[in-house]
NUROMAR-737695 format. One line per field, with one value per atom (N, C-alpha, C): x, y, z; residue in three letters. Coordinates in pm, whole numbers, plus 50000, padded with zeros to 5 digits. Example, Ala and Ser with C-alpha at 12.3 -4.5 7.8 and 13.67 -1.06 7.14 Angstrom:
2
x	c(51319,51230,51320,51285,51367,51290)
y	c(49431,49550,49670,49775,49894,50003)
z	c(50780,50780,50780,50708,50714,50787)
resn	c(ALA,ALA,ALA,SER,SER,SER)
//
This chain:
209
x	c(11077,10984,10942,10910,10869,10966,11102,11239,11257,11222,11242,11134,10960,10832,10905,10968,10998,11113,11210,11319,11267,11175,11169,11103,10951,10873,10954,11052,11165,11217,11258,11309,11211,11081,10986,10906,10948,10824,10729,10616,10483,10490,10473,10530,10399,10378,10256,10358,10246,10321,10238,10259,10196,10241,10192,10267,10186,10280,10219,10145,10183,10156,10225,10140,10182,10274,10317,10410,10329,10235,10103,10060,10012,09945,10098,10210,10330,10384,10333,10352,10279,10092,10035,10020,10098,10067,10193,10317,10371,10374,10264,10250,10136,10070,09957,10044,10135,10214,10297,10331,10440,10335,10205,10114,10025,10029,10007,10072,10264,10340,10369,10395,10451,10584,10616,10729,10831,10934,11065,11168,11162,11185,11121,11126,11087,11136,11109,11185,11100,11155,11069,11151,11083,11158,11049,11188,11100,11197,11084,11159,11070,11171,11078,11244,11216,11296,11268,11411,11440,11514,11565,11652,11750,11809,11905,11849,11681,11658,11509,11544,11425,11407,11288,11192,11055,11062,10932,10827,10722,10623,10543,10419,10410,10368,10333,10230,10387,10528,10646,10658,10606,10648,10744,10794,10901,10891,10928,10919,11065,11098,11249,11255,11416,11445,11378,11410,11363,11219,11131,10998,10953,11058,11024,11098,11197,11230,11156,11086,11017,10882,10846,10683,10756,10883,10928,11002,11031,11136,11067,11163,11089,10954,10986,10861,10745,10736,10619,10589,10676,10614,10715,10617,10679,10702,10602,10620,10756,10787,10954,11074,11075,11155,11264,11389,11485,11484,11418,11380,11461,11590,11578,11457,11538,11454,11501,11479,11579,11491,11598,11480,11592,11550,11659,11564,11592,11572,11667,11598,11623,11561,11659,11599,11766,11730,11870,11880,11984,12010,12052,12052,12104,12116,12185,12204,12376,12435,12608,12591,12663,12722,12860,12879,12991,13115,13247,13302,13396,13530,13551,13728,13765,13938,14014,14146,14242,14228,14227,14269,14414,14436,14620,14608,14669,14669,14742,14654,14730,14654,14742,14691,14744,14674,14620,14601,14612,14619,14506,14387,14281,14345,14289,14298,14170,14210,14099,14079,13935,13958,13840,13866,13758,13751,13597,13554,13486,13496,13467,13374,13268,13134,13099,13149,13130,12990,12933,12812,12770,12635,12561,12455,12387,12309,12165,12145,12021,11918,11844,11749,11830,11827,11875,11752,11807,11760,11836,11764,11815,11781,11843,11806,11655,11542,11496,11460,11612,11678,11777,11723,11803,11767,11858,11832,11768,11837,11782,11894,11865,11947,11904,11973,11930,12018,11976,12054,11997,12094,12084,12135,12052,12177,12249,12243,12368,12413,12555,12594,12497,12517,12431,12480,12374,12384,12445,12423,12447,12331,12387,12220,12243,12169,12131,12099,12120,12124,12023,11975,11892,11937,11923,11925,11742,11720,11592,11516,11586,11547,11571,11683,11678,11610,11631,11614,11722,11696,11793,11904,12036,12174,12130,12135,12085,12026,11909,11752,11839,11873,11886,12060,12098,12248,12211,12130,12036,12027,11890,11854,11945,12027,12121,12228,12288,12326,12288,12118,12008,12028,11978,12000,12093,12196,12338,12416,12424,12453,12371,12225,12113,12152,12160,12120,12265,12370,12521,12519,12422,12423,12492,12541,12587,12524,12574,12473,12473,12412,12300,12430,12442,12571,12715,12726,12812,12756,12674,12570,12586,12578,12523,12714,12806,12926,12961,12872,12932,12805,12745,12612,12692,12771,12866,12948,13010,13138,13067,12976,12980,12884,12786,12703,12875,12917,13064,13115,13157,13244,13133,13052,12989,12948,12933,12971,13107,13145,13263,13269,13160,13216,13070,12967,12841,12896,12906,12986,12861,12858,12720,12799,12776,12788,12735,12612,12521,12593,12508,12582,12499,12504,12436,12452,12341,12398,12325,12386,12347,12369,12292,12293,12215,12281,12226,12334,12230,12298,12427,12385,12350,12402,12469,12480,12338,12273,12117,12123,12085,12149,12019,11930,11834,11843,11803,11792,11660,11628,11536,11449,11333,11208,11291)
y	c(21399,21472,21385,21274,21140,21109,21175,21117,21260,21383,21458,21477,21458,21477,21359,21252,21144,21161,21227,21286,21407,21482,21582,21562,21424,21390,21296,21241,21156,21221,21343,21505,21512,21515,21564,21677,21693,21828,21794,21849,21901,21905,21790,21829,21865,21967,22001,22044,21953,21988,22045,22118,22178,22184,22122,22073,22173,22198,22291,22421,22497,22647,22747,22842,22929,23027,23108,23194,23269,23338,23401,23321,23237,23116,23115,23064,23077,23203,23339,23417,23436,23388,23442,23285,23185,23066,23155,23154,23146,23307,23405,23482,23459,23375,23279,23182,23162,23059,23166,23241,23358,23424,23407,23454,23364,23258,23138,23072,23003,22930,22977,22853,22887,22715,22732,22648,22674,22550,22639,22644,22625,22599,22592,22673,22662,22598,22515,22485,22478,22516,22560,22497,22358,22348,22381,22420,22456,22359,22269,22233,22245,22332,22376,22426,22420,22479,22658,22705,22832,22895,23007,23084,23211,23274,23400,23459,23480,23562,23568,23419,23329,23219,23139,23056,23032,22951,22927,22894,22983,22946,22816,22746,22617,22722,22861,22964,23040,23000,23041,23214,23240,23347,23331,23417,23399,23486,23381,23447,23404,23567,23592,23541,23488,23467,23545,23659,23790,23732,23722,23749,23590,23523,23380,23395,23499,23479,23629,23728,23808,23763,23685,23658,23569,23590,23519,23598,23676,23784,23857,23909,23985,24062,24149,24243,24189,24055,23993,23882,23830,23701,23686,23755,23753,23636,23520,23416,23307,23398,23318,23398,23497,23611,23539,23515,23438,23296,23286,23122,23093,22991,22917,22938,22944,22986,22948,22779,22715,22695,22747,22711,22664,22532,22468,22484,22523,22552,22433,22397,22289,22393,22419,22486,22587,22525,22599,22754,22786,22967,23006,22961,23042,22880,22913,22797,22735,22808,22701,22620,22553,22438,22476,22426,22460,22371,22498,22486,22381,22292,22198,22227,22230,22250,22165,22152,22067,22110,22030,22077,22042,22151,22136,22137,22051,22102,22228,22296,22431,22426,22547,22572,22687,22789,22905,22905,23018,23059,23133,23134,23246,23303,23425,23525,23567,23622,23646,23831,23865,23966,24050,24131,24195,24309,24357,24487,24479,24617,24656,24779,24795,24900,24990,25100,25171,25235,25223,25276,25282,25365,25368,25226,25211,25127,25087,24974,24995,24871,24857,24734,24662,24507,24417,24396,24444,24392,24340,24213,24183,24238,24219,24265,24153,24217,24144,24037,24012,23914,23833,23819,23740,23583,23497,23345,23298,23332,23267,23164,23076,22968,22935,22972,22982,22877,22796,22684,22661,22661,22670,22545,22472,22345,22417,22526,22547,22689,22729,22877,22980,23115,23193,23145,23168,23110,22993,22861,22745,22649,22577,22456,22358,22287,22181,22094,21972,21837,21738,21638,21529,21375,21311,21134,21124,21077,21028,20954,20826,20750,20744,20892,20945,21034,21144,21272,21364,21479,21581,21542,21571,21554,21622,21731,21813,21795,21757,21680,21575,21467,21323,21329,21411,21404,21465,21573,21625,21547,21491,21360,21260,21200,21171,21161,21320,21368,21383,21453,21390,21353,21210,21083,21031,21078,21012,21080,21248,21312,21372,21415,21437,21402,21230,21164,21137,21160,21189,21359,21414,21576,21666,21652,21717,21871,21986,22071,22119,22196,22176,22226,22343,22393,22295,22232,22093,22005,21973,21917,21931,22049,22110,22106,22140,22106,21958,21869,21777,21734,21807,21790,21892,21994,22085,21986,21923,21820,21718,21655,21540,21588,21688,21664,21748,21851,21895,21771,21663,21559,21487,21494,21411,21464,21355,21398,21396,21434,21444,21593,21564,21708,21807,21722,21830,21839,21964,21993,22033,22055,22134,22136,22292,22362,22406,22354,22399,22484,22615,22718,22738,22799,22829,22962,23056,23171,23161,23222,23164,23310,23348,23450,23406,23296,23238,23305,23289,23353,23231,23091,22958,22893,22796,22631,22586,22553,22470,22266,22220,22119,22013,21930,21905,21725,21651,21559,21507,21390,21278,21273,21263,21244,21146)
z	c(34596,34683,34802,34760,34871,34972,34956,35017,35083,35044,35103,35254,35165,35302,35403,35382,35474,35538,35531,35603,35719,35677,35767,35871,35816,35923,36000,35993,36068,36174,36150,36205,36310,36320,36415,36368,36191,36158,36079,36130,36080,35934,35823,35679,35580,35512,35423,35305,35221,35059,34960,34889,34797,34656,34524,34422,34309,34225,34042,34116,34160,34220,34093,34068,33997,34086,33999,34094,34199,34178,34218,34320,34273,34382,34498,34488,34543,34664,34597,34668,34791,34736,34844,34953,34879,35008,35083,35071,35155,35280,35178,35275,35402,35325,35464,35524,35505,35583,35727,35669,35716,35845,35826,35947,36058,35983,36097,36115,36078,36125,36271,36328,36464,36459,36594,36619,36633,36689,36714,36573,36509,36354,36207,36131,36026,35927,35808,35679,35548,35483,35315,35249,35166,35038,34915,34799,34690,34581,34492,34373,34295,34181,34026,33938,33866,33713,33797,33775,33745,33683,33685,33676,33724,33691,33780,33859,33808,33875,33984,33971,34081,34000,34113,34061,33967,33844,33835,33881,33881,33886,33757,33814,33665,33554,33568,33447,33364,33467,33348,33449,33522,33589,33711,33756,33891,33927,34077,34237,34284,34325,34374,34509,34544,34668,34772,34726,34872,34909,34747,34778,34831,34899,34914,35074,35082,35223,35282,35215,35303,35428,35362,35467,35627,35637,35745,35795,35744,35848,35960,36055,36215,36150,36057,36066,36017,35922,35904,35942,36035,36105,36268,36317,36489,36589,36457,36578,36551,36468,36419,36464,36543,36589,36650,36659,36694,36665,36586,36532,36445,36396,36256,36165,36053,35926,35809,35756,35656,35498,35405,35269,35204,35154,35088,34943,34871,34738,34563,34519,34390,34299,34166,34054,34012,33875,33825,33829,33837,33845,33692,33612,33458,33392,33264,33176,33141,33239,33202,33318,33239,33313,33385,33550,33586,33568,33566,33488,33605,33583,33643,33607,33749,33755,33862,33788,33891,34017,34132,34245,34303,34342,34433,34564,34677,34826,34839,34945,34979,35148,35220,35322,35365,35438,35486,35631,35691,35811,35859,35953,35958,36047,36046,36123,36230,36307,36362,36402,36398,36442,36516,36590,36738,36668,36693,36692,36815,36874,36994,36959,37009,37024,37145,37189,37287,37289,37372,37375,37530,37524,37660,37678,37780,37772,37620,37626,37527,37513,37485,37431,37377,37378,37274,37175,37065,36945,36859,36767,36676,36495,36359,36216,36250,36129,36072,36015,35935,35856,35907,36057,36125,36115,36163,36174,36042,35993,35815,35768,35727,35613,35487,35372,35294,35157,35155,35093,34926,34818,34671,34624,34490,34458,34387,34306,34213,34249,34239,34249,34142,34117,34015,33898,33818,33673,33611,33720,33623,33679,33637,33563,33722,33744,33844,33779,33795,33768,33821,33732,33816,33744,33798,33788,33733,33625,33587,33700,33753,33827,34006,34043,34156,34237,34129,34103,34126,34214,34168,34304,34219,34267,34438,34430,34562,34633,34627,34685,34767,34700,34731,34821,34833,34896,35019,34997,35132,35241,35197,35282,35298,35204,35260,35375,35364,35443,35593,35549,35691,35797,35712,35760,35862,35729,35814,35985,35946,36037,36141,36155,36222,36382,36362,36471,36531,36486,36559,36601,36624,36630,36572,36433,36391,36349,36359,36300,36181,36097,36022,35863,35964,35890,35822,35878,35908,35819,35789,35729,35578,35561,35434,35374,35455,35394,35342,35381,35353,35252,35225,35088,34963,34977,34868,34871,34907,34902,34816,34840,34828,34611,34634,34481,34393,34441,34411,34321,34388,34348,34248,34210,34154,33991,33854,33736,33676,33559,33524,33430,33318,33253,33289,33324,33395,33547,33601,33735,33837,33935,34000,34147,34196,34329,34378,34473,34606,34677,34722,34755,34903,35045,35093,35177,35207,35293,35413,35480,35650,35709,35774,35887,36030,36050,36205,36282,36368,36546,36611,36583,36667,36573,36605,36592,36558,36445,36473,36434,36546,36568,36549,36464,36432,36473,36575,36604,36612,36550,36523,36669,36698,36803,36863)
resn	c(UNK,UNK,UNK,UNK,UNK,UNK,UNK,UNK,UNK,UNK,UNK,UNK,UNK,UNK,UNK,UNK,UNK,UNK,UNK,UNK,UNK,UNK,UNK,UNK,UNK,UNK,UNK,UNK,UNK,UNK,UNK,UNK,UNK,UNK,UNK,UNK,UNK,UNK,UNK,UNK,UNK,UNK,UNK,UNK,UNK,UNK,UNK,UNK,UNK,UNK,UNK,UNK,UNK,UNK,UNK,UNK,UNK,UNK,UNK,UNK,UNK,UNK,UNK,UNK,UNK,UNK,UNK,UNK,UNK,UNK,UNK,UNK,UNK,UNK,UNK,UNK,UNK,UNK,UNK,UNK,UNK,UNK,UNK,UNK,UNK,UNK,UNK,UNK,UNK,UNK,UNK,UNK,UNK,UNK,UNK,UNK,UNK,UNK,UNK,UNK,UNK,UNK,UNK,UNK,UNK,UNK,UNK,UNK,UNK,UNK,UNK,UNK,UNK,UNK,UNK,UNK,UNK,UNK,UNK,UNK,UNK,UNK,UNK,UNK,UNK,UNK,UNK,UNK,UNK,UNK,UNK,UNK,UNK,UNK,UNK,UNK,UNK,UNK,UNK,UNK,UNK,UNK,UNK,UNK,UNK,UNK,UNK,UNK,UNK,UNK,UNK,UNK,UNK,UNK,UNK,UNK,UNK,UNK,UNK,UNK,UNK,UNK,UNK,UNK,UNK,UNK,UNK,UNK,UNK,UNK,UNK,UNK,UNK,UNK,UNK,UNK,UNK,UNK,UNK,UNK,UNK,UNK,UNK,UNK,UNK,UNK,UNK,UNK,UNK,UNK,UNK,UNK,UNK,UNK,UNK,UNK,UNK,UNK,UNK,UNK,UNK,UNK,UNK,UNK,UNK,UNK,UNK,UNK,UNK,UNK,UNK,UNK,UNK,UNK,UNK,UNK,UNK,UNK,UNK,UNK,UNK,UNK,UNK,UNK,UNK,UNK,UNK,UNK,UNK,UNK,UNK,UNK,UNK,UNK,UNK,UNK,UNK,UNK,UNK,UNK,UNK,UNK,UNK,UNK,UNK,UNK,UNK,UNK,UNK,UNK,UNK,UNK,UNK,UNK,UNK,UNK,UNK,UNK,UNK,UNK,UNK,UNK,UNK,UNK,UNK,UNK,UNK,UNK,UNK,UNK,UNK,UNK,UNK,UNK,UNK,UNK,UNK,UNK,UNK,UNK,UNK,UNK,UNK,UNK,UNK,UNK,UNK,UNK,UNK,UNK,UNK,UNK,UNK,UNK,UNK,UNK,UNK,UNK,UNK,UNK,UNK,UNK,UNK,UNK,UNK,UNK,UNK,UNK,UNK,UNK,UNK,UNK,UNK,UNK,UNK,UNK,UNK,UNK,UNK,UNK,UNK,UNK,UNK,UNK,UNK,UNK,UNK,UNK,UNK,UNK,UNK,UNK,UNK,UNK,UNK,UNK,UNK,UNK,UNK,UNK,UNK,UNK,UNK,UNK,UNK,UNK,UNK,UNK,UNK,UNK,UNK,UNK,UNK,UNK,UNK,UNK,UNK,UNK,UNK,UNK,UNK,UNK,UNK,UNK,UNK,UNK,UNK,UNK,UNK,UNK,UNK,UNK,UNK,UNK,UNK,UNK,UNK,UNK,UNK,UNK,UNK,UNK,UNK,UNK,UNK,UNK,UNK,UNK,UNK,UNK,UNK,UNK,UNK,UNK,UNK,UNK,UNK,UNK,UNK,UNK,UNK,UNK,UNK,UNK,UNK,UNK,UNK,UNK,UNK,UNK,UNK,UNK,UNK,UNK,UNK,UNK,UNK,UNK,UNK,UNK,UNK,UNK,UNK,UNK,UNK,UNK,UNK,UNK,UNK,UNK,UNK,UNK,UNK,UNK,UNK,UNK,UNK,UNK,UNK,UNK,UNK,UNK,UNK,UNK,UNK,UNK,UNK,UNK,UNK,UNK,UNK,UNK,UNK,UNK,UNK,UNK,UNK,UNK,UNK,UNK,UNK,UNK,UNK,UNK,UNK,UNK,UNK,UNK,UNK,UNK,UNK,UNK,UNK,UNK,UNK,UNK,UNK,UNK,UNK,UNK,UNK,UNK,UNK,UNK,UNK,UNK,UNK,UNK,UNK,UNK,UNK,UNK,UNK,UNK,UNK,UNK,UNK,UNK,UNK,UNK,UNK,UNK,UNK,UNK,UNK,UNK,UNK,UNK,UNK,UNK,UNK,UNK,UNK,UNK,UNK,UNK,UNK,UNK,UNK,UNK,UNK,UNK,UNK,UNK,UNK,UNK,UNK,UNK,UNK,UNK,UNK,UNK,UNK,UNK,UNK,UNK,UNK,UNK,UNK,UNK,UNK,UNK,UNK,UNK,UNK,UNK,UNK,UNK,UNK,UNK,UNK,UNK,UNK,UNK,UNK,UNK,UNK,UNK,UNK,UNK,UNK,UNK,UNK,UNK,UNK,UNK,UNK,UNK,UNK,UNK,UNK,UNK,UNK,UNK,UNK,UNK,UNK,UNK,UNK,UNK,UNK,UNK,UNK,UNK,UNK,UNK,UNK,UNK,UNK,UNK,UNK,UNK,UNK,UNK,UNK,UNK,UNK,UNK,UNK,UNK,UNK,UNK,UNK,UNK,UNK,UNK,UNK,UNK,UNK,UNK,UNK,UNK,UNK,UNK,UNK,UNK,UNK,UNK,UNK,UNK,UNK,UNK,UNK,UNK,UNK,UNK,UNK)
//
């Protein structure tokens, strides 16, 4: 947690922490957060024990992704409206362990492809649920990992990662591939895969003050 508040205030953000929140308590901070944040960036981390179908709260109740990425979307928080919107989230999704296979080189061709939209003139608008990043240490339903004396595999490759790429401008996205690569490779028969979903507009490119 100490490695994480110290990475972000490195970053140039505003860091407030809040520790043993019930789920309850959980919901309604981050809906008071969702009405007075401002800035050109937001980021939420959450670490607690979970499961499939959210996070614990410390009272053993859970609070779902949605209800952790609603108080920030267009219709409830305007002053984040085209803003980055990053929640890197620690807490297992179910109870297997992932499962671990040979790899072979292969390679593939993308494709590319255009859709075209005929229309008359109109307002630009954007979804709601725009400019969100939404970053997991483990895929659905397997366990997340910690070092006693590190802590969690995810957490600490993070900042890591940070650290390392931040201040060469790498962006954020870029970033986070080389945080699935790197906790990915790590273990032998306990496996773990940070997953992340992204609906940014933008490249978000996070450089040090």
């Amino acid at each position: 947690m100490e490695h994480l508040e110290k990475v972000f205030r490195w970053l140039g953000f505003e860091v407030v922490a809040h520790r043993n929140k019930t789920a309850a308590e959980m919901k309604n901070l981050l809906k008071d957060v969702g009405k007075t944040v401002d800035g050109d960036c937001f980021v939420c981390c959450i670490l607690s024990h979970g499961l499939k179908e959210g996070v614990y709260g410390t009272d053993g109740a859970v609070i779902s992704v949605d209800e952790i990425r609603e108080p920030f979307n267009g219709n409830n928080c305007q002053r984040l409206v085209g803003k980055p919107k990053m929640f890197f989230i620690q807490a297992c999704r179910g109870k297997r362990n992932q499962d671990h296979v040979l790899v072979q080189a292969d390679s593939s061709e993308d494709g590319e492809s255009e859709m075209e939209v005929d229309g008359d003139d109109f307002d630009i608008t954007i979804p709601a649920d725009t400019d969100f990043l939404i970053a997991r240490s483990a895929t659905d339903g397997h366990l997340s990992y910690r070092r006693p004396e590190e802590g969690s595999w995810f957490i600490q490759s993070l900042c890591r990662n940070l650290e390392q790429h931040c201040p060469l401008g790498t962006d954020i996205q870029t970033v986070l591939l080389c945080v699935n690569n790197e906790v990915s490779s790590q273990g032998f028969k306990c496996k773990q895969m940070p997953v992340h979903e992204v609906a940014m507009r933008k490249k978000l490119v996070l450089l040090p003050p």
